[in-house]
PADRENDO-753932 format. One record per residue (C-alpha): residue number from 0; residue in three letters; x, y, z. Coordinates in pm, whole numbers, plus 50000, padded with zeros to 5 digits. Layout:
REM PADRENDO-753932
NUM ALA X Y Z
...
This chain:
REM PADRENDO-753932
0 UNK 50000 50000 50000
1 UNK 50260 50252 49889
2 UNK 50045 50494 49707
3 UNK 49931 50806 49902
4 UNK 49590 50972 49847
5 UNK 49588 51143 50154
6 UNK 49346 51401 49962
7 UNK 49017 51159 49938
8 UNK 48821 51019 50181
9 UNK 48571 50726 50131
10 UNK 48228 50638 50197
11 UNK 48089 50312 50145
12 UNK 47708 50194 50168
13 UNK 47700 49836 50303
14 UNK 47323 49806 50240
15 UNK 47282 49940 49949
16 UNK 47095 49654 49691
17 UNK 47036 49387 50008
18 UNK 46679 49364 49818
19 UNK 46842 49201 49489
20 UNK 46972 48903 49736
21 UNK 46713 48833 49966
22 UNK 46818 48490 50071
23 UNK 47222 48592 50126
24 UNK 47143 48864 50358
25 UNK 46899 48743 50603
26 UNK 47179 48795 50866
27 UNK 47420 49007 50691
28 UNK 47444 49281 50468
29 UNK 47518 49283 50078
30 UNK 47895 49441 50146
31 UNK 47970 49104 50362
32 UNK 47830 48853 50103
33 UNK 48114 48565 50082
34 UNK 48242 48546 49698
35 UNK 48543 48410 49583
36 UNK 48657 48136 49793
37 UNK 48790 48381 50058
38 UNK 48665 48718 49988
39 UNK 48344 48920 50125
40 UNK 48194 49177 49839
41 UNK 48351 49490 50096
42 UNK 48721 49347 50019
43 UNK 48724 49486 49712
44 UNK 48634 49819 49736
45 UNK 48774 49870 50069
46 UNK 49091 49780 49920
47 UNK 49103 49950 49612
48 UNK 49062 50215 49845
49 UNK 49382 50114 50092
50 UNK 49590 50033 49782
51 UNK 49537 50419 49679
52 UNK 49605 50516 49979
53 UNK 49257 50650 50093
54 UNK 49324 50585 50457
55 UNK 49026 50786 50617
56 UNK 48719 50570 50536
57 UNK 48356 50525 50656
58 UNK 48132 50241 50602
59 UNK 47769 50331 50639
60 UNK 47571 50074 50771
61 UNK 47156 50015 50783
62 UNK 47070 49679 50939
63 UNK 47210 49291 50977
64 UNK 47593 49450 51003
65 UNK 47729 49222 51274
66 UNK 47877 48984 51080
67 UNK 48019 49291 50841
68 UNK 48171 49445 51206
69 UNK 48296 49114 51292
70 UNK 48468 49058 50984
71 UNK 48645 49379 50908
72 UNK 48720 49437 51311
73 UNK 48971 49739 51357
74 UNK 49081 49703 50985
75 UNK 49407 49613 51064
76 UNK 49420 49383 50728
77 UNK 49362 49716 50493
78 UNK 49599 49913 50729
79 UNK 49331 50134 50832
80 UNK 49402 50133 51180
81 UNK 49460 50508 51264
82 UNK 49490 50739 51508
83 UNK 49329 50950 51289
84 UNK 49086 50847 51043
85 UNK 49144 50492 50926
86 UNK 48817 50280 50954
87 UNK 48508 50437 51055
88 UNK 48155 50195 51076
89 UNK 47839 50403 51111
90 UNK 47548 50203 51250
91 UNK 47249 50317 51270
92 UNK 47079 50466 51615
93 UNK 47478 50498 51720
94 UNK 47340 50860 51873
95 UNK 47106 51080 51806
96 UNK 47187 51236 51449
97 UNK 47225 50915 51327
98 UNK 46891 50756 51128
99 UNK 46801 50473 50992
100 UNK 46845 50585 50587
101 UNK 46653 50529 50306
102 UNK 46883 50639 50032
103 UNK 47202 50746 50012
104 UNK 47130 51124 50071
105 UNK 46942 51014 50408
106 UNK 47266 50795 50451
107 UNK 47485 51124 50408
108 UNK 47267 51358 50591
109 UNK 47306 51144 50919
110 UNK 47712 51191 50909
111 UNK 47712 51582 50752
112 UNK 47911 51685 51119
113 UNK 48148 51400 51074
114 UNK 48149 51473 50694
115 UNK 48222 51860 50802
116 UNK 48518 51815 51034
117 UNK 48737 51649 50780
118 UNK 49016 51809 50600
119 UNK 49061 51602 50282
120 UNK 48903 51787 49964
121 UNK 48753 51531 49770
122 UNK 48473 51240 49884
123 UNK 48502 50880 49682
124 UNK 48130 50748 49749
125 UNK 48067 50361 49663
126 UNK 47877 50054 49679
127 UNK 47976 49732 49778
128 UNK 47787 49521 49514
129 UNK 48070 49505 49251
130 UNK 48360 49281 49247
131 UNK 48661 49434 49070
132 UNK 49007 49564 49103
133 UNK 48978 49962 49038
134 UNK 49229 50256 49106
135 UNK 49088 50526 49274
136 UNK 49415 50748 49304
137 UNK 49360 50734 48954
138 UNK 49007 50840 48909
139 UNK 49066 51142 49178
140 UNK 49328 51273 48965
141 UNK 49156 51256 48630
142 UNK 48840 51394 48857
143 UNK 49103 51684 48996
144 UNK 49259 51804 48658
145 UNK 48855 51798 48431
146 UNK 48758 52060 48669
147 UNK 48436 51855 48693
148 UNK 48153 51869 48990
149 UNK 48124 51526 48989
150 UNK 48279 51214 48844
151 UNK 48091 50919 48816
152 UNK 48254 50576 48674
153 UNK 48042 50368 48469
154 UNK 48136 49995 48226
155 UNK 47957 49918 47913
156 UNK 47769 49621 47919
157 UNK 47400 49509 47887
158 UNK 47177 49560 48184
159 UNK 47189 49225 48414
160 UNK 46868 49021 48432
161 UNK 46816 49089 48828
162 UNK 46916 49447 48787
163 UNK 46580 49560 48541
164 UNK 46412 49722 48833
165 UNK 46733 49842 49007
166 UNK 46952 50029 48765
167 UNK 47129 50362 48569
168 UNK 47203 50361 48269
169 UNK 47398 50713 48117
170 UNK 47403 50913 47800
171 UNK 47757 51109 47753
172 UNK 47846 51344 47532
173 UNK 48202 51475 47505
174 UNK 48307 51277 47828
175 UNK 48003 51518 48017
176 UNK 47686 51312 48139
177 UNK 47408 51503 47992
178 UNK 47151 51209 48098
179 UNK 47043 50949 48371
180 UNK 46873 50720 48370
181 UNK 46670 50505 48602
182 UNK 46568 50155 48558
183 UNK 46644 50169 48207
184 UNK 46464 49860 48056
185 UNK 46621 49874 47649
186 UNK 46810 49551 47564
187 UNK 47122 49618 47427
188 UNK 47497 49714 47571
189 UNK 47448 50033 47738
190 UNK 47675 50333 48008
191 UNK 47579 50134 48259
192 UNK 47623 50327 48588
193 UNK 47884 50122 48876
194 UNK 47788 50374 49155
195 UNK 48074 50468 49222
196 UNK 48173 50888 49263
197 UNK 48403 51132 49324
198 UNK 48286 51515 49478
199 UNK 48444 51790 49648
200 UNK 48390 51741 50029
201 UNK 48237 52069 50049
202 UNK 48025 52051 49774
203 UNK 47868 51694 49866
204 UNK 47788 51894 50206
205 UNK 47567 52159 50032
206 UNK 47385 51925 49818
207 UNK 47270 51700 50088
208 UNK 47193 51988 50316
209 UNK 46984 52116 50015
210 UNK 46845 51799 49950
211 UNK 46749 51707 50287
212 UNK 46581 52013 50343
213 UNK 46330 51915 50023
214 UNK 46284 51543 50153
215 UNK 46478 51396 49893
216 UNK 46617 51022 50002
217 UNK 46827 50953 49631
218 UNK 47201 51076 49580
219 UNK 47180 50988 49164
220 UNK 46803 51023 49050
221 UNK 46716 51340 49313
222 UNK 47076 51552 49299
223 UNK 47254 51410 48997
224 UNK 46962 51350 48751
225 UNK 46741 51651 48830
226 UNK 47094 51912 48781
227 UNK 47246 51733 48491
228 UNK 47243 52105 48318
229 UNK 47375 52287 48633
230 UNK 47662 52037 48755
231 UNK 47932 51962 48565
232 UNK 47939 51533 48550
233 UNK 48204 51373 48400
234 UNK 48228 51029 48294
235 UNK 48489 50757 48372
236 UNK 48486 50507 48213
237 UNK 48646 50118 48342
238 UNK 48708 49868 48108
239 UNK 48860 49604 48338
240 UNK 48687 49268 48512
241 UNK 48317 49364 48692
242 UNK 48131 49089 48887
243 UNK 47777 49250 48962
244 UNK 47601 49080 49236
245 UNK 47232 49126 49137
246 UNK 47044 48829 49204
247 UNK 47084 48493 49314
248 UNK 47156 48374 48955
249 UNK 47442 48656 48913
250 UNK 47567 48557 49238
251 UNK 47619 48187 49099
252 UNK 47786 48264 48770
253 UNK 48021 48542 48906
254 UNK 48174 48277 49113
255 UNK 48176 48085 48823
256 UNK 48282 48296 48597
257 UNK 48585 48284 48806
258 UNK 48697 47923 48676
259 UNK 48743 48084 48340
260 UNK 49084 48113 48195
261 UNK 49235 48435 48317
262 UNK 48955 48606 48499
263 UNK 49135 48498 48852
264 UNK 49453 48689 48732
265 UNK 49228 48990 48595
266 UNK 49073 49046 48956
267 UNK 49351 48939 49148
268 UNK 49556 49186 49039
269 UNK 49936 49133 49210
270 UNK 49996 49470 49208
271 UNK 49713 49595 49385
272 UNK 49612 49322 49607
273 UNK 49257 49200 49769
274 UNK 49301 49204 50115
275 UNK 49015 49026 50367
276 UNK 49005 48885 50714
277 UNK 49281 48662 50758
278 UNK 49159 48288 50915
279 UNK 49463 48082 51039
280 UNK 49386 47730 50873
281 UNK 49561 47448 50788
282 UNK 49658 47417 50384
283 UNK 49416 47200 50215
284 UNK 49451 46859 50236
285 UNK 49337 46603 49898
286 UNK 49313 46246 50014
287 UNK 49363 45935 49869
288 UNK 49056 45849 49655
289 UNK 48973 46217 49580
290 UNK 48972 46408 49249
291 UNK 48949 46810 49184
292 UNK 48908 46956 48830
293 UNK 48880 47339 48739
294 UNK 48826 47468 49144
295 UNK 48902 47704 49325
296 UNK 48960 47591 49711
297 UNK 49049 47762 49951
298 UNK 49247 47681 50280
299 UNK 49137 47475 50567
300 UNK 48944 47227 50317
301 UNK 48949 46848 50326
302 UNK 48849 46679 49985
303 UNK 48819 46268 49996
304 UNK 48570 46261 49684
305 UNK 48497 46453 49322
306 UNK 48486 46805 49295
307 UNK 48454 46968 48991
308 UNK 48396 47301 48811
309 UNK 48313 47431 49193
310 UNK 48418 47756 49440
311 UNK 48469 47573 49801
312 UNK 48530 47843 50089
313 UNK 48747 47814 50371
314 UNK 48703 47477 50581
315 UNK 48488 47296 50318
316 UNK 48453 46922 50354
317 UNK 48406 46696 50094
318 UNK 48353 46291 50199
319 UNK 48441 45983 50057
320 UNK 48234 45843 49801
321 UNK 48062 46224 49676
322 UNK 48046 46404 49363
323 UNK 48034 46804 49416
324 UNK 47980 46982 49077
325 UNK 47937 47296 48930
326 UNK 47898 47444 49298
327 UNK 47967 47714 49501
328 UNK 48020 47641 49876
329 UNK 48041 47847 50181
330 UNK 48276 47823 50451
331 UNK 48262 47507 50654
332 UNK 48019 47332 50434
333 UNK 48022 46946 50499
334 UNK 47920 46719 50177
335 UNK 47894 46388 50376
336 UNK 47964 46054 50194
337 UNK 47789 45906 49913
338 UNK 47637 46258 49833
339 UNK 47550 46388 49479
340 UNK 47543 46792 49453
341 UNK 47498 46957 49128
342 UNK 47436 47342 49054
343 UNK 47401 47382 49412
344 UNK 47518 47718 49625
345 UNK 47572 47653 50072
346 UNK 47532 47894 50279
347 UNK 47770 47892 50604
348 UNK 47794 47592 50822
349 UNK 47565 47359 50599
350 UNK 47581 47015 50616
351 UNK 47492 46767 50382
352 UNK 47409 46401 50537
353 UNK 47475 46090 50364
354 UNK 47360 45982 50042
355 UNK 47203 46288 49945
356 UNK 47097 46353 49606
357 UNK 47070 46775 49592
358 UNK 47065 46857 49198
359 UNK 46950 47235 49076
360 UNK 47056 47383 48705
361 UNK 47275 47633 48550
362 UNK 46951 47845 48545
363 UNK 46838 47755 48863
364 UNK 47046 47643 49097
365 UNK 46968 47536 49494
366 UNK 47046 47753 49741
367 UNK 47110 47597 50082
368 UNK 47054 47855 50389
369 UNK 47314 47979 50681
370 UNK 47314 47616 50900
371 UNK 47097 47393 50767
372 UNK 47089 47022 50784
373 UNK 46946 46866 50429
């Protein structure tokens, strides 16, 4: 983390698109949502942000955020543990100006005082719904030298399935956005927005202050869309590796996605690194009789059967005897012996008894909830 950004701060909403992912988020939020093997979704913005050397960084959290605080602790992984600034979670009900938010400006309104003692000039605002591997030092200096109001970072791609209700969509002209869109329901590859943004601390103070005032709740379709002629919005646009968590069925393929040739080394960047909550576990250990093909698995697992074309999380166990494909399992999942599991996705601390048969499709698969016995 050599890079110094000492000039940004960030802002992350943890809750922001929990309603896409019902079932993952019944006790957490969408920023703690396992993915990768190792990784929660708030790894990778939180360290895109360390690895620019934003080091003065507050998450904004609405509800189900225990098992976020648990996992990013004092943030000593992302060496964000500060005297001053470093890692900053915002529950709700904390004291008295704090509110349970509706939208982001309701999220922003509730920390304007901490918002207003900070010296940094610029604000990087984000979601934690994307997987990717982004520079922000160099977005703030492309956002520095346009001159622009705001800078908002978008990909092109076509609008995912579980996003139809629940997107923005841009129209730029000369690198300015000049529209916005909400829910945007063409087909067809469009700006799609990634919710990400860069603003001038002070300015981000007086629009929420004027927006509060007027009962507006949303940062994009109640500041940005409705001043689109007064503000000055540039574009940004990223062209690397995006995993959008959107839905259950995005939340499948991204993981699988990751089996393909070279999207691991696209994400995992080794120059900027993904950092997460480090679990001491024993390497993983392949037995006699077992077989793995095209996986990822993380530490701490124990395979004795087939796995194939799957995403195991730490502390997976796989018995003698069963067949695990085209999976994605969460940490400590047991697949007792004799098992079959096909297009299935575990939740935390599921266990699979013996001779199971637990088949879904590439369409549809299973999903398994946090602790339960099939």
């Amino acid at each position: 983390m050599t890079s110094n950004n000492g000039n940004a701060l960030g802002v992350i909403f943890a809750n922001t698109y929990d309603n896409l992912v019902p079932e993952l988020v019944t006790e957490r939020s969408m920023a703690s949502i396992p993915f990768g093997g190792r990784y929660r979704m708030i790894d990778f913005v939180l360290s895109n942000m360390a690895n620019a050397g934003v080091d003065n960084i507050s998450i904004i959290v609405r509800r189900n955020y225990h098992s976020l605080m648990d996992h990013l602790g004092s943030g000593r992984e992302w060496d964000l543990t500060r005297k001053r600034g470093g890692l900053n979670i915002v529950p709700p009900f904390a004291d008295r100006g704090v509110k349970l938010y509706a939208g982001r400006v309701d999220a922003l309104d509730s920390i304007l005082s901490w918002l207003e003692a900070q010296k940094e000039q610029y604000v990087i605002l984000s979601d934690a719904f994307t997987a990717m591997n982004f520079d922000f030092a160099k977005l703030v200096a492309t956002h520095a030298a346009s001159g622009a109001d705001v800078t908002m970072v978008y990909n092109r791609g076509e609008i995912p399935e579980g996003a139809r209700n629940d997107n923005y969509t841009i129209k730029i002209d000369n690198g300015r956005v000049v529209e916005l869109l909400s829910n945007d329901y063409r087909p067809g590859v469009h700006n799609l927005s990634l919710n990400i943004y860069v603003i001038e601390r002070e300015s981000l103070i007086q629009l929420v202050r004027d927006a509060a005032v007027r009962g507006m709740i949303y940062f994009e379709r109640d500041i940005l869309a409705r001043n689109l002629s007064l503000l000055n919005v540039q574009a940004y646009e990223f062209e690397g590796y995006v995993s959008r968590i959107t839905d259950m069925k995005s939340y499948f393929d991204e993981n699988m996605r990751l089996l393909e040739d070279g999207s691991m080394e696209q994400l995992f960047d080794s120059g900027n690194p993904i950092y997460t909550k480090i679990r001491d576990d024993n390497p993983t250990r392949y037995l006699d009789g077992s077989a793995v093909k095209n996986s990822v698995v993380a530490d701490g697992c124990v395979i004795e059967g087939v796995v194939e074309n799957c995403v195991l999380f730490r502390g997976c166990q796989v018995k003698p005897g069963s067949v695990v494909k085209n999976s994605v399992l969460m940490q400590d999942t047991v697949v007792e012996s004799g098992c079959d599991v096909e297009y299935v996705v575990t939740d935390k601390n599921v266990h699979i008894t013996q001779d199971k048969k637990l088949t879904g499709t590439d369409t549809f698969p299973v999903f398994v909830a946090k602790g339960h016995t099939v």
